[in-house]
Structures are given as C-alpha cells and as structure tokens.
C-alpha positions, 0 to 999 in steps of 0.5 A: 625079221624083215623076212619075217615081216615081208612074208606075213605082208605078201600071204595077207595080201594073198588072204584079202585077195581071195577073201579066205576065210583064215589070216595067213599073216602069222607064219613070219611071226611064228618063225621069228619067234622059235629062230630070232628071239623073243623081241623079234617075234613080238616086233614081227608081231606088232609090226605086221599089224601096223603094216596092215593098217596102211595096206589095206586102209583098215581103219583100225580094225588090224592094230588090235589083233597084234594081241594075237600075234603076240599070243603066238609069239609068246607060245611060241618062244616058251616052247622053244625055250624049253627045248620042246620045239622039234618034234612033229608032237611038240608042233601039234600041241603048239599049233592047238595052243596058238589056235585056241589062244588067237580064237579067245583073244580073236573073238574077245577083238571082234565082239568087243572092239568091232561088234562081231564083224572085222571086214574079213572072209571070217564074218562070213562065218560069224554071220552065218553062225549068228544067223544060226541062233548063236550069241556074238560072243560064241558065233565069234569065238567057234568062226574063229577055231576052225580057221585058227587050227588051220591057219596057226598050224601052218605057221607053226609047223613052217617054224618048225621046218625051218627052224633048223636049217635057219639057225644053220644059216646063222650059224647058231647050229653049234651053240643050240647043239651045246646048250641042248647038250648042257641042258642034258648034263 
C-alpha cells in the first residue's frame, strides 16, 4: 500500500510539473486494488488524495475526486474477483470502464463542486471546449475522456502486468492458482 500510495504521489507530481493534461495519480490505486484487496485500494484511493491536498496546497480541490479513485478501485477488484483480470481484453473492457466512470464522477466534481475549473492541465481543455460552444457540463464530461481513456488505461494495464508477479512475491501464487482451480470444478 505504501508502494502504491508512493507511486501516485511521485507520478502526480510529475503530472503538476509538466502541466499534463491526464492525472497519472491512480496506477498505485489500481494495482492496490487487483494485488492487495478491496480495502487497500479504497485507502489508496482516499489517501492519495488527501496527500494531494498538502503537496500541492489544493485548497480543497483534490479531496473530492477520491470518489474517482474509489470508482477505480471498485472496477477494479469486482474484475478481478470474478476471475476476469488476466487477459489483455479483460484490461481493455476494465480500462473503457474506469475511463468512463472517472469522466462522469469527474465531471459531475469539476462543474458542481469547483464550477467547471479544478487548477489542472485539463481546464485547458474545458476551457477551450466551453469556448467552442459546449455547456459546463458537457465541456467537463467529454475534456475529461480522452484524457481518462488514456490516463486509466495505463493504470489498469500496469495492474495487469504486475499483478502476477506481485502476488508471486507475496506468495499468494499458489492460493490464486488453487481458488482458480476450485472455481473451475
């Protein structure tokens, strides 16, 4: 977890940095949730957040999208639990589910909670699609899948790739290889 929780701090630093329009702040969650468990992720989750808080001095505008790391959190393990998190398919359909949960719950955060701007490399984007002619609301939604598909895509395929070989670790190999075997009697 702490691992976990490093990883989305340095890459969200990263992110703030070079002013990237993506979080990169969720691949920890991701890989806490399909290795540890459930509660690990959702801690991960809600901890990140609370960390960006103090290192970027948000003034409250990171709490909130905790919802999104939850969001992934919950895909996630639900995946996993039912055996369907070990093919690069089941990462696709994971990754367009995580994408599309994070832009709703995203873009619900941004307009209602911070009036469409959140003081990230996304608002470029909402901004310029505001200008376009869109609502808010649909200027905040669509910024926010693009940059979702990509951004959860790499969370969820590094949960993929290392979750086999993190659980080896462990030394949970043999218990996931006896539950898959009981599963298939």
């Amino acid at each position: 977890m702490i691992a976990a929780l490093a990883l989305n701090t340095v890459l969200s630093i990263v992110n703030t940095v070079f002013n990237l329009p993506f979080f990169l702040d969720s691949i920890g969650t991701a890989i806490a949730a399909a290795v540890v468990a459930l509660p690990a992720g959702i801690a991960v989750a809600i901890a990140t957040n609370l960390i960006q808080e103090i290192v970027h001095s948000a003034g409250g505008t990171a709490w909130p999208f905790a919802l999104c790391g939850i969001a992934t959190v919950l895909i996630v393990h639900a995946f996993v639990r039912a055996d369907r998190f070990a093919t690069i398919g089941d990462a696709i359909l994971v990754s367009l589910l995580v994408a599309i949960a994070n832009a709703v719950l995203g873009g619900i955060i941004a307009t209602f909670v911070f009036g469409g701007l959140t003081g990230v490399g996304l608002d470029y984007l909402v901004t310029g699609l505001v200008a376009a002619g869109q609502s808010l609301v649909s200027a905040t939604f669509w910024a926010r899948v693009p940059t979702n598909l990509f951004d959860k895509a790499l969370a969820v395929f590094a949960a993929l790739a290392l979750r086999a070989p993190l659980l080896r670790l462990k030394g949970l190999t043999s218990t996931l290889d006896e539950y898959r075997e009981s599963r298939a009697r």
